[in-house]
C-alpha positions in Angstrom: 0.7 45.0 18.2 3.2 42.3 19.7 6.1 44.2 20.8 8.2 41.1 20.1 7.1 40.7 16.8 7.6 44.5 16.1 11.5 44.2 17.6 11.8 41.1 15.2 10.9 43.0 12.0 12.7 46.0 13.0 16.0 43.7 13.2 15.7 41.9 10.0 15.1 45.5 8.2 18.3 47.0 9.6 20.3 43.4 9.5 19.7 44.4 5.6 20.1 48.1 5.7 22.8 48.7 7.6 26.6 47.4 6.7 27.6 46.7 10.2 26.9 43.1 12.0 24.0 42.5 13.5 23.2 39.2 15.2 19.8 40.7 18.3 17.7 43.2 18.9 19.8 44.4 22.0 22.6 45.1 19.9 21.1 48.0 18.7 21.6 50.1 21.7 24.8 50.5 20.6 23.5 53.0 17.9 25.6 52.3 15.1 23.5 50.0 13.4 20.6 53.1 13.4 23.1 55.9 12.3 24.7 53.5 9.9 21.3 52.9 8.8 20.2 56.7 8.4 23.2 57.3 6.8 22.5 55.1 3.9 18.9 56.9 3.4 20.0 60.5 4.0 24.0 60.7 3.7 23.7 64.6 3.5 22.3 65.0 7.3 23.9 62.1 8.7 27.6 61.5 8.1 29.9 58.7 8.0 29.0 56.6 11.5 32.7 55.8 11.7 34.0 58.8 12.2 31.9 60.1 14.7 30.4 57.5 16.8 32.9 55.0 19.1 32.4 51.5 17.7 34.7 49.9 20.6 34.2 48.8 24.0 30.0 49.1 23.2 29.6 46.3 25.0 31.0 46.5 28.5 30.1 50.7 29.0 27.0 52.3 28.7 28.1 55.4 29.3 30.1 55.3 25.5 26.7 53.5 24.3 24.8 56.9 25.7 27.1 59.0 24.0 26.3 57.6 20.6 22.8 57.4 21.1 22.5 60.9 22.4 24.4 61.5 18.8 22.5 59.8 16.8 18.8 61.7 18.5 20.5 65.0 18.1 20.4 64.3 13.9 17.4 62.5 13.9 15.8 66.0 15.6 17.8 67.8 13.1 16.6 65.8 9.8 12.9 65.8 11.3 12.5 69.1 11.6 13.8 70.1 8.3 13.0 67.5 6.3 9.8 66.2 7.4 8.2 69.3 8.5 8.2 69.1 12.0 7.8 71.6 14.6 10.2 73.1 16.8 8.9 71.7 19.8 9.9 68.0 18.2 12.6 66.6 20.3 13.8 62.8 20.1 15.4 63.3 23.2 12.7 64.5 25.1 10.1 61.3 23.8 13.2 58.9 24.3 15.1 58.0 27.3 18.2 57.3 26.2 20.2 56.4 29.5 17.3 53.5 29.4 17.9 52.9 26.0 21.5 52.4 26.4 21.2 50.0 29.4 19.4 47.9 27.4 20.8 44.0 27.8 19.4 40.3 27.2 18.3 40.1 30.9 14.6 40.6 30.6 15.4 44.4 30.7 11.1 45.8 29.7 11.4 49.1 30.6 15.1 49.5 28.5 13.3 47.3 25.4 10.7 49.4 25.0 12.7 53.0 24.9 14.6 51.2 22.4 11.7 49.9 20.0 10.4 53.5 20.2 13.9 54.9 18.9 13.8 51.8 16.1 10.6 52.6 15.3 11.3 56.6 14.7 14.6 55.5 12.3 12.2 53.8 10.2 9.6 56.0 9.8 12.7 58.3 8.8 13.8 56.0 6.4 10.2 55.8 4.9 9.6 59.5 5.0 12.8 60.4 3.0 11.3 58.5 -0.2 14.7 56.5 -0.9 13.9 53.7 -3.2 16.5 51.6 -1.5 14.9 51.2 1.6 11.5 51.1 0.2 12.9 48.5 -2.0 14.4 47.0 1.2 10.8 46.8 2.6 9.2 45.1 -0.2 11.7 42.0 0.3 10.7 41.2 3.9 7.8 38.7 4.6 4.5 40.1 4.6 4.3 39.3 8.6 7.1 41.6 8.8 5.8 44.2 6.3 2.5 44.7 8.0 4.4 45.0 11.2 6.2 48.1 10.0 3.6 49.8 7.9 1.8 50.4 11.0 4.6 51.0 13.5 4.9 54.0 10.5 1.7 55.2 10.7 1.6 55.0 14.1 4.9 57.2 14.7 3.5 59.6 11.5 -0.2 59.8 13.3 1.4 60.3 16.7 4.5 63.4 15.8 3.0 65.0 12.8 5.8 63.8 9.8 5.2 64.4 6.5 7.3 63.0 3.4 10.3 64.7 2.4 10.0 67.0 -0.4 11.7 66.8 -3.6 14.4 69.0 -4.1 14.4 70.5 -0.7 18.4 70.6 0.5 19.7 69.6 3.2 19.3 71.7 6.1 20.3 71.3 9.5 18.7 74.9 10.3 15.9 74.5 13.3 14.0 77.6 11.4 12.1 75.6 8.5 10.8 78.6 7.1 14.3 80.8 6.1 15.4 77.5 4.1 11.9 77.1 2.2 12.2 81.1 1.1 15.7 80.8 0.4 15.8 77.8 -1.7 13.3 79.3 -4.2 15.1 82.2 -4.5 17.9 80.3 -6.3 16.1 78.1 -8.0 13.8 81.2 -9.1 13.5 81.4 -13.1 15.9 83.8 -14.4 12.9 85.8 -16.8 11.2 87.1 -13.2 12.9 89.9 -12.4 12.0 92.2 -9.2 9.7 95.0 -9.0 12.6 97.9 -10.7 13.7 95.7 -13.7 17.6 96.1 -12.2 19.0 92.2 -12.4 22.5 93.7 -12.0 21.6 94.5 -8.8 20.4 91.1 -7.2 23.8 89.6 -8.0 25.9 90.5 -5.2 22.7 90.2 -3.0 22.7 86.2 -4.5 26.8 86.1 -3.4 26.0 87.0 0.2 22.9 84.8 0.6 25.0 82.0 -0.7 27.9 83.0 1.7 25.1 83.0 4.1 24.1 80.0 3.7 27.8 78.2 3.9 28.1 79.5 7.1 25.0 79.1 8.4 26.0 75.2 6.9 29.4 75.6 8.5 27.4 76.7 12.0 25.1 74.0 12.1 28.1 71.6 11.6 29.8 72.8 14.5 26.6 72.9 16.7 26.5 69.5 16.0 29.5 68.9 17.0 29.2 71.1 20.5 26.3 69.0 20.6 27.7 66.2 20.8 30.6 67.1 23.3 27.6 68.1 25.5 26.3 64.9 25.7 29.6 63.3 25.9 30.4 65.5 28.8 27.2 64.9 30.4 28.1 61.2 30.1 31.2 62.2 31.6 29.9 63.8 33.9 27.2 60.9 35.0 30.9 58.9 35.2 32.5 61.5 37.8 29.5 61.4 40.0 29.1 57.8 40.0 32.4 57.7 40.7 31.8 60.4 43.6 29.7 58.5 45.2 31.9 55.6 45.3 34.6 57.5 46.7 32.2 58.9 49.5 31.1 55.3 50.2 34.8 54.6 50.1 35.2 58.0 52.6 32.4 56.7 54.8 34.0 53.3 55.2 37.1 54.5 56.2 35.7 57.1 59.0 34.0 54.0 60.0 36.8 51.9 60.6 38.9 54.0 62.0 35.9 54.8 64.4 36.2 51.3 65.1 39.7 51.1 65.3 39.5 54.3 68.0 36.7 51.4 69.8 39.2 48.9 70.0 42.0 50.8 71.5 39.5 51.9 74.4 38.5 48.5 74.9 42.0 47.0 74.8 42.4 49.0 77.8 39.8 47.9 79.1 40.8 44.5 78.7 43.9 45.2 79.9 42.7 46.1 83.5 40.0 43.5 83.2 43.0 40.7 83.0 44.4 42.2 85.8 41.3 41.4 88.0 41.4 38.4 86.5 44.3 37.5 87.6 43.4 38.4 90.9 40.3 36.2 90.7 42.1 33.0 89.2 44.5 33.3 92.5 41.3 33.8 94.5 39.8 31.0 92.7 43.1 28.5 92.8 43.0 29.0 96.8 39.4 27.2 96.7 40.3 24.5 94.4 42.9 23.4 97.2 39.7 23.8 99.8 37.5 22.1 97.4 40.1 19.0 97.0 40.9 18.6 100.8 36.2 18.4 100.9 36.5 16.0 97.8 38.7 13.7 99.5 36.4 13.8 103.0 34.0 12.9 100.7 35.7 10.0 98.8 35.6 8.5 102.4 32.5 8.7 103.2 31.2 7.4 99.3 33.8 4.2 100.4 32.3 3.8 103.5 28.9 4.0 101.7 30.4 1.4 98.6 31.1 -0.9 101.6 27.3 -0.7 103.4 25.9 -1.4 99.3 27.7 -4.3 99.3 27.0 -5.9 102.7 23.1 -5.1 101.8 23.7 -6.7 98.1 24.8 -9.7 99.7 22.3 -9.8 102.5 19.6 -9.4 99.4 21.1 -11.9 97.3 21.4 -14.3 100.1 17.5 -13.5 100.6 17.0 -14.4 97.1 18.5 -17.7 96.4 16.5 -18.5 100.1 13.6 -17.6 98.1 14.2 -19.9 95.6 14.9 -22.8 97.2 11.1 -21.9 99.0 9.8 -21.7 95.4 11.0 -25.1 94.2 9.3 -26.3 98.1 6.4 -24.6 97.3 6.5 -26.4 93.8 6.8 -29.6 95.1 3.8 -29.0 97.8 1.8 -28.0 95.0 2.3 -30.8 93.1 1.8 -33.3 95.8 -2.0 -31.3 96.5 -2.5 -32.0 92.7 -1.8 -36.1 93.0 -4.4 -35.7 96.2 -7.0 -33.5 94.7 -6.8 -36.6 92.2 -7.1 -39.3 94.5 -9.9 -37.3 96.0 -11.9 -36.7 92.9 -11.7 -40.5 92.5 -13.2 -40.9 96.0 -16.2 -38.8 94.9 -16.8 -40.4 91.7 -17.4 -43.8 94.0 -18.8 -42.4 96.6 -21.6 -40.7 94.1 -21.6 -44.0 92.3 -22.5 -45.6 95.8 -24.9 -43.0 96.7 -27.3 -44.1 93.3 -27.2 -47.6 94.7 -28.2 -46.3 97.7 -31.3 -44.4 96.4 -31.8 -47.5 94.0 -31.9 -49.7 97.4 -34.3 -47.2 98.7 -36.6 -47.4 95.6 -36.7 -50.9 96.1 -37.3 -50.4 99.7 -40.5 -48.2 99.2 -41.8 -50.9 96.5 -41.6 -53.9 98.7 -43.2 -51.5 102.1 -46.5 -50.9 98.8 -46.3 -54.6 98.1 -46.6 -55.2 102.5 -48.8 -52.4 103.2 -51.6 -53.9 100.6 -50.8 -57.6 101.5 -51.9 -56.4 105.1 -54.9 -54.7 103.9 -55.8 -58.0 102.7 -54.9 -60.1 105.7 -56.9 -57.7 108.0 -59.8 -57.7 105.5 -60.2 -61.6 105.9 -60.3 -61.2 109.3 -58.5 -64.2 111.0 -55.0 -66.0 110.8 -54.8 -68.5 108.2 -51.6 -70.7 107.4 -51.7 -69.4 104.2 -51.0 -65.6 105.9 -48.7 -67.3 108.2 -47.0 -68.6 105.2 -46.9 -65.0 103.2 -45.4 -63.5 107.0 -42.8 -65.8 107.0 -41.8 -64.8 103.5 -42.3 -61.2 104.0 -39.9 -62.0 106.7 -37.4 -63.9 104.9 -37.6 -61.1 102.4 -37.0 -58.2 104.9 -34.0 -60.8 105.9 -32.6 -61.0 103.0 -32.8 -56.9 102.5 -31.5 -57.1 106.0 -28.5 -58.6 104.8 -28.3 -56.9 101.8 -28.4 -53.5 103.3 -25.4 -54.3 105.9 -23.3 -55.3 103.3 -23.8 -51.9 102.1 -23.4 -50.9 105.0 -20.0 -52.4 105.5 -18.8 -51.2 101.9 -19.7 -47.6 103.1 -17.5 -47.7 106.5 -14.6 -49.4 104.2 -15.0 -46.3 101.8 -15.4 -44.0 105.0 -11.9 -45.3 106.0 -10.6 -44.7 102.7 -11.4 -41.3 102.8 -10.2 -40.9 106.2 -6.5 -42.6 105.4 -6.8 -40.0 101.9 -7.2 -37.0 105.1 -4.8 -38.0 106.9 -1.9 -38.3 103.6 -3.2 -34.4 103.1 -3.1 -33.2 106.2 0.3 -33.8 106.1 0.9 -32.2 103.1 -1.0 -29.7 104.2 1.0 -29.0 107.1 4.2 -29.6 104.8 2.5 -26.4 102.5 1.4 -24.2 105.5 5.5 -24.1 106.8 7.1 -22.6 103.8 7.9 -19.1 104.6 6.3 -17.0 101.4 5.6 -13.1 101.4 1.9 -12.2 100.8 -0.1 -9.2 102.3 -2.6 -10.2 105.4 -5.4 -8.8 104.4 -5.1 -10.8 100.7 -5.0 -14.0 103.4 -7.8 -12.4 105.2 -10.1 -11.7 102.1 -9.4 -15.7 101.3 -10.8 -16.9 104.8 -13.7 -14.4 104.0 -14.7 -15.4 100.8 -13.9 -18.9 101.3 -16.0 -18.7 104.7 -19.2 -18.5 102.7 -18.4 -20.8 100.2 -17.8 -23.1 102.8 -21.2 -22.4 104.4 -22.9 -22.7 101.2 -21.2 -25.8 100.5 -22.3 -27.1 103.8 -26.6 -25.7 103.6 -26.4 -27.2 100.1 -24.9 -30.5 101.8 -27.4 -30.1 104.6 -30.3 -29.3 102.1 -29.8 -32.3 100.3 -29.6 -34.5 103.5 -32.5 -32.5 104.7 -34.6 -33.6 101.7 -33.9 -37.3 101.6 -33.8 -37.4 106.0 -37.0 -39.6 105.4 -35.5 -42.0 103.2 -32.5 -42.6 105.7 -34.6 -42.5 108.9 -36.2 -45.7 106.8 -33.3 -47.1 105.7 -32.0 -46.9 109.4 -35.1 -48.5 110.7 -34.8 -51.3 108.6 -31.3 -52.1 109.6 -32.0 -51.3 113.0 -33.6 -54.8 113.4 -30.4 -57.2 114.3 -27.7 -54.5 113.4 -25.6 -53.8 116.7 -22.4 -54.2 115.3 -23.4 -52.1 112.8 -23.8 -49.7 116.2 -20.6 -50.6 117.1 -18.7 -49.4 113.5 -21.0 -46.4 113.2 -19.3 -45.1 117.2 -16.2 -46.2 115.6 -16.7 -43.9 112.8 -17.8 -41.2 114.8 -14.4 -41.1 116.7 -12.9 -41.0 113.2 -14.7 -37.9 112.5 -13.7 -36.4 116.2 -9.9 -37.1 115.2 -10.5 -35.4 111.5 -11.9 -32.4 113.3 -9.3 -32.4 115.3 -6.9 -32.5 112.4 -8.6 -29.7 110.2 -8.5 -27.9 113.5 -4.0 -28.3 113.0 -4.3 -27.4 109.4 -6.2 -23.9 110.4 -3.6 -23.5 113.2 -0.4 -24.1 110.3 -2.2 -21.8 108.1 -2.2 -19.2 110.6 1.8 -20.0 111.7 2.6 -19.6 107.5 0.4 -16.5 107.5 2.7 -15.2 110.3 6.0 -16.3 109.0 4.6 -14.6 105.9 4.0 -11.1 107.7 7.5 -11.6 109.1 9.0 -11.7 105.8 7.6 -8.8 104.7 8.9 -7.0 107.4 12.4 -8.4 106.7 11.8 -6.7 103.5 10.5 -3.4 104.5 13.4 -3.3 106.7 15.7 -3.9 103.4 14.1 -1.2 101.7 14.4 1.1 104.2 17.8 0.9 105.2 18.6 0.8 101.0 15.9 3.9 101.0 18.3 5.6 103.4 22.0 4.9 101.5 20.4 6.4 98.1 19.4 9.3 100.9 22.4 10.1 102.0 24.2 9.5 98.4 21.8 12.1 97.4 22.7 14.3 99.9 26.4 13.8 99.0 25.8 14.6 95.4 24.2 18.1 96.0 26.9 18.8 98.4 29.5 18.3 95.6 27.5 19.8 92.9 26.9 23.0 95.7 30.6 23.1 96.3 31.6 22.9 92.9 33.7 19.4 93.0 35.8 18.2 90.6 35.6 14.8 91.4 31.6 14.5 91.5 32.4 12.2 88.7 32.9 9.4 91.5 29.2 10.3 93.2 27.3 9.8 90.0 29.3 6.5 89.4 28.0 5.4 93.8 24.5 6.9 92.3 24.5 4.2 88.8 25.5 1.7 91.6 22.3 2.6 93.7 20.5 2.5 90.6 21.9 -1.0 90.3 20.7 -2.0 93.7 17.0 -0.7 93.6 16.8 -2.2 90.4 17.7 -5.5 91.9 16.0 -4.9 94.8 12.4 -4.4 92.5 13.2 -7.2 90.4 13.6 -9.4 94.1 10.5 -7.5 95.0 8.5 -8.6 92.1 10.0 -12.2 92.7 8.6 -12.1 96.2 5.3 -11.1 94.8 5.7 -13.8 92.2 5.7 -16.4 95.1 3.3 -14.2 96.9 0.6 -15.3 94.1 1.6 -18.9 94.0 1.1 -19.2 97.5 -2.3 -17.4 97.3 -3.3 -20.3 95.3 -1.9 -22.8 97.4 -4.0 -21.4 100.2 -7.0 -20.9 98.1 -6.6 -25.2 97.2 -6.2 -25.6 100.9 -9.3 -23.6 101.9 -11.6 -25.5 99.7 -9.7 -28.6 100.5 -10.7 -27.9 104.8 -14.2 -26.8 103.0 -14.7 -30.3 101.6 -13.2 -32.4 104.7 -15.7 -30.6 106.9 -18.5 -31.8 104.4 -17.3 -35.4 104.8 -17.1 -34.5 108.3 -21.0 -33.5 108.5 -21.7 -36.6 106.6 -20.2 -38.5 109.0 -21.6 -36.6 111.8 -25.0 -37.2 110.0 -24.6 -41.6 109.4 -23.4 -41.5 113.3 -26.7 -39.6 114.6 -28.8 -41.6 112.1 -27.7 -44.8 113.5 -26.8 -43.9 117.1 -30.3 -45.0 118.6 -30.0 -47.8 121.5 -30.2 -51.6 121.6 -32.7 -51.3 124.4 -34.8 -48.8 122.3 -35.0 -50.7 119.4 -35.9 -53.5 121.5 -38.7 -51.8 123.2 -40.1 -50.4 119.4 -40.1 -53.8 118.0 -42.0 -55.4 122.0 -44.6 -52.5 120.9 -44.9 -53.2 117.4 -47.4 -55.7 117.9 -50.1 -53.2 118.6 -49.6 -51.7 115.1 -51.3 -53.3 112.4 -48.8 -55.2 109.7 -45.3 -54.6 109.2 -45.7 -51.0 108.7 -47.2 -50.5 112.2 -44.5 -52.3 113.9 -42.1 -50.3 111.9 -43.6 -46.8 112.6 -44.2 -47.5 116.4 -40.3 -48.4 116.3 -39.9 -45.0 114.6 -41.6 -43.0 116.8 -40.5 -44.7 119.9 -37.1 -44.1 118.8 -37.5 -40.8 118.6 -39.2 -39.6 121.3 -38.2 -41.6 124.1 -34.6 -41.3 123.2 -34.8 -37.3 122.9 -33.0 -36.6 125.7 -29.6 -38.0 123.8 -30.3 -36.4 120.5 -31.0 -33.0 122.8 -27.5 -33.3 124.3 -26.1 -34.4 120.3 -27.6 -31.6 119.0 -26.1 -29.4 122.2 -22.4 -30.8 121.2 -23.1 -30.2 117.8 -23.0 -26.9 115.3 -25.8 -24.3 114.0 -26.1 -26.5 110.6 -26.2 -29.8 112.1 -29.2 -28.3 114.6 -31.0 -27.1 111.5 -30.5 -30.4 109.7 -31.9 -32.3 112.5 -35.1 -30.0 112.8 -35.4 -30.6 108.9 -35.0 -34.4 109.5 -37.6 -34.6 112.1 -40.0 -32.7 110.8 -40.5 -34.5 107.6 -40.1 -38.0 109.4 -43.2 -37.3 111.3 -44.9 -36.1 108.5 -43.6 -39.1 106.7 -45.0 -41.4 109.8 -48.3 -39.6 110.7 -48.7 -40.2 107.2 -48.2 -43.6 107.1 -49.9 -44.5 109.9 -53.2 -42.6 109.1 -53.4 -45.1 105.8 -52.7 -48.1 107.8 -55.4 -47.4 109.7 -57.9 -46.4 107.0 -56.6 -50.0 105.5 -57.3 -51.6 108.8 -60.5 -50.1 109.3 
């Protein structure tokens, strides 16, 4: 069964029975509304609820709530046990609890709720018991939701205490002894024709006059137990009032002891206090005496932070001075960087023709190996006709004429090639100035960065230099030809080619200056740098001593450290300048790195031109009376290809003493170039001359 359901229908049956107002189920812990209710059922146990239950201040006390509860059990015990034939045991006050009952409120109150619907519950099973046709009537009016509810809350509280329905005709009785009321009722209403055992009716009147006076008083007792009753219970409600109350006042008793414990604290510890703030008094004149000592320190040390102020700012200037020198190098350095970028130009230009005149070269060449077939097979058939005819005289003069004319055409070449070679050596001499220019501005860098650049561009020199060598090395044969050929008539070629080699002394000799300016910048550099370590160190030793100053004061207890941290932010200040002038330094550092690395491979490709020029000079550096000797002894050859080898190979051998000493003078690549050269030329000319003699033969 839903208990809310079961509260609901127990409100709307006593919202009908009962005359007093009733709006919730809650209310009815007040108990009027129940006795009212009872009253109106069975008037002759339960009396007028007006008169002896309180009906004000219910609301706020539930001590006066209590009271009419324990009221309203006591007649509900009463009327139960002589009424509806319950035993003496049957108490409503032992199966409710009424202080729980009477605490009952609209705050989610379960346990209170419950006692209450159990006490709701027993006043209707009362009302049903007691056969009153208005309540039954009462019932019979409510929904049938509600009606079911309450026909088994009734059999349940009938099953569950053993009531029975009231019995007709049976007075009321508020005696606890059932059994003297049932005998004494019939004897009243006993039929006057049965008589007792003697036949004497006389005799039983004044016997009926007592029991009847008996019974009033025994009425009369009852009432006034009732009453004692109910003064119990008020008293014990009373008395649940004075002991709440007791306890309060103990509480009250023990918060008093308390503070006045406290209050007992205090008074010790105010005199303690008091001889406390006479130490303290002593202490603050102790204390006052090293203040003074403290300000006569704090103004030693004011001096000596001025005197420290004054060495920040000479060693600010000296750094900004050092900086705006630094710029002014930068916008140099700009400058010199931009003048090596108009050369590097000029220079690319230079190569472009100078690869342009190198495939006219080889084209030449071609031509040259073509026309030496075209001789070589016209002298296989000369020498296979066996004599001189003017027709071969005739094709010999041509061939002649031809070689001329190739002659001719080979020292204009020539001459184009030494105008280029001067060119290139006016283009050396414009960056060799520049270079110089580049090599005197002061920059800071680290000398083993410099260092690593010389190594690493040291092989890349020498690999540019095998790989110019190899090249050479591989076409030696076609210039050994191409120098024999002009060799015939070309002295003043001789003459421009000794020329040319003094131009390549004096480059040397210039590249040699550009190393040596590149080593005076590299120290110029390293003196920089310690300029700037210097810096450093003397600014490492002011934030030292500033330092130093600040844990004195902090140690001592100052008052005026205020004006150390302020010398401290200015420190701060200065090393922050001092990185950012560091980072400039390392700025420039990098540019010049790259200035260097340009003027590395710039000396890297000079000394390439240089080797070439070394190599034209040794090509063409045979004598006058050599070549004259090799063309005397040509004659023994057969053709023009004999005469030309024997020229060759007189060249070589009898002029090996001079080429020994060159090679002496020289370097390790130009000595391997040269071996390279001369071993494929012999090759080249044992070669040639075995075929001329198979053609011969």
């Amino acid at each position: 069964m839903d208990p809310s359901k079961c509260a609901t229908a127990l409100t709307n049956y006593i919202q009908k029975m009962c005359s007093v107002p009733l709006t919730q189920f809650e209310e009815l812990a007040y108990g009027v509304h129940l006795y009212d209710t009872l009253a109106k059922v069975v008037p002759s146990f339960f009396t007028d609820a007006s008169t002896k239950l309180q009906s004000e201040g219910l609301e706020g006390s539930w001590v006066l709530r209590k009271a009419n509860l324990l009221a309203l059990v006591t007649d509900m015990t009463a009327f139960a046990r002589s009424a509806l034939s319950a035993s003496d045991e049957f108490d409503v006050m032992r199966l409710v609890d009424v202080t729980a009952a009477a605490k009952t409120n609209a705050n989610d109150d379960v346990a209170g709720a419950g006692e209450l619907r159990s006490l709701a519950e027993m006043v209707f099973a009362m009302c049903v018991l007691s056969g009153n046709q208005d309540a039954i009537a009462v019932i019979r009016a409510l929904p049938k939701d509600d009606q079911l509810v309450l026909n088994q809350s009734a059999k349940r509280v009938m099953g569950l205490y053993a009531l029975k329905p009231s019995k007709k005709g049976a007075a009321p009785n508020n005696n606890n002894n059932g059994a003297s009321s049932s005998t004494a009722t019939p004897t009243v209403a006993s039929p006057a024709g049965r008589l007792p055992p003697g036949g004497d009716a006389s005799g039983l009147l004044p016997v009926a006059g007592e029991l009847s006076g008996l019974q009033h008083q025994v009425q009369q007792l009852r009432g006034e137990l009732r009453e004692r009753q109910a003064q119990v219970h008020e008293l014990e409600g009373r008395i649940d009032l004075a002991e709440r109350e007791k306890k309060e006042s103990q509480e009250r008793y023990r918060t008093l002891l308390e503070s006045t414990e406290e209050e007992r604290g205090t008074t010790q510890s105010e005199k303690v206090w008091a001889a406390q703030l006479s130490k303290k008094d002593d202490n603050i004149r102790e204390l006052s005496t090293a203040v003074q000592d403290m300000t006569s320190k704090n103004t030693i040390l004011k001096s000596r932070v001025e005197s420290l102020e004054d060495l920040l700012d000479v060693q600010r200037k000296a750094a900004h001075d050092a900086q705006e020198q630094l710029h002014q190098k930068a916008e140099e350095c700009r400058e010199s960087q931009k003048q090596l970028e108009v050369l590097q130009d000029r220079y690319n230009v230079t190569m472009n023709a100078k690869k342009e005149l190198n495939e006219e070269v080889s084209a030449l060449r071609n031509e040259v190996e073509l026309m030496k077939a075209r001789q070589a097979v016209r002298g296989a058939q000369e020498g296979g006709a066996g004599e001189e005819t003017p027709s071969r005289r005739r094709r010999d003069d041509d061939a002649t004429n031809n070689l001329e004319d190739e002659n001719s055409l080979l020292k204009e070449k020539l001459n184009a090639a030494v105008a280029e070679l001067r060119v290139l050596r006016h283009q050396q001499q414009q960056l060799s100035s520049h270079t110089s220019t580049a090599a005197a501005t002061p920059a800071r860098s680290e000398r083993s960065a410099s260092r690593a650049l010389e190594d690493e561009a040291s092989p890349e020199a020498a690999r540019v230099m095998l790989s110019s060598g190899g090249s050479l090395g591989t076409s030696a044969a076609d210039d050994s030809l191409e120098a024999t050929v002009v060799a015939s008539g070309a002295s003043e070629a001789d003459n421009k080619a000794l020329h040319e080699g003094e131009q390549s002394r004096l480059l040397s000799a210039e590249l040699a200056n550009a190393q040596k300016a590149l080593s005076t910048r590299d120290a110029r550099i390293v003196e920089l740098e310690k300029n700037a370590s210097s810096l450093q160190s003397h600014f490492l030793r002011a934030q030292q001593e500033l330092e130093e100053m600040k844990q004195s004061v902090a140690a001592e207890g100052s008052a005026d450290a205020q004006a150390l941290l302020d010398a401290k932010k200015e420190s701060d200040q200065l090393r922050k300048q001092n990185g950012e002038l560091l980072n400039r330094i390392t700025d420039r550092t990098e540019a010049t790195k790259k200035e260097q690395a340009i003027l590395v491979s710039t000396v890297v490709q000079y000394g390439h031109k240089n080797l070439l020029l070394q190599q034209r000079q040794l090509l063409g550096g045979a004598g006058p009376s050599d070549r004259s000797d090799g063309t005397a002894s040509s004659a023994k050859g057969s053709g023009v290809v004999g005469a030309m080898a024997s020229s060759v190979m007189q060249g070589w051998f009898m002029d090996a003493p001079a080429r020994d000493a060159t090679e002496i003078s020289g370097s390790f690549l130009t000595k391997q170039r040269r071996t390279v050269e001369r071993g494929l030329l012999d090759r080249f000319l044992v070669s040639s001359t075995s075929s001329s003699s198979r053609h011969h033969k």
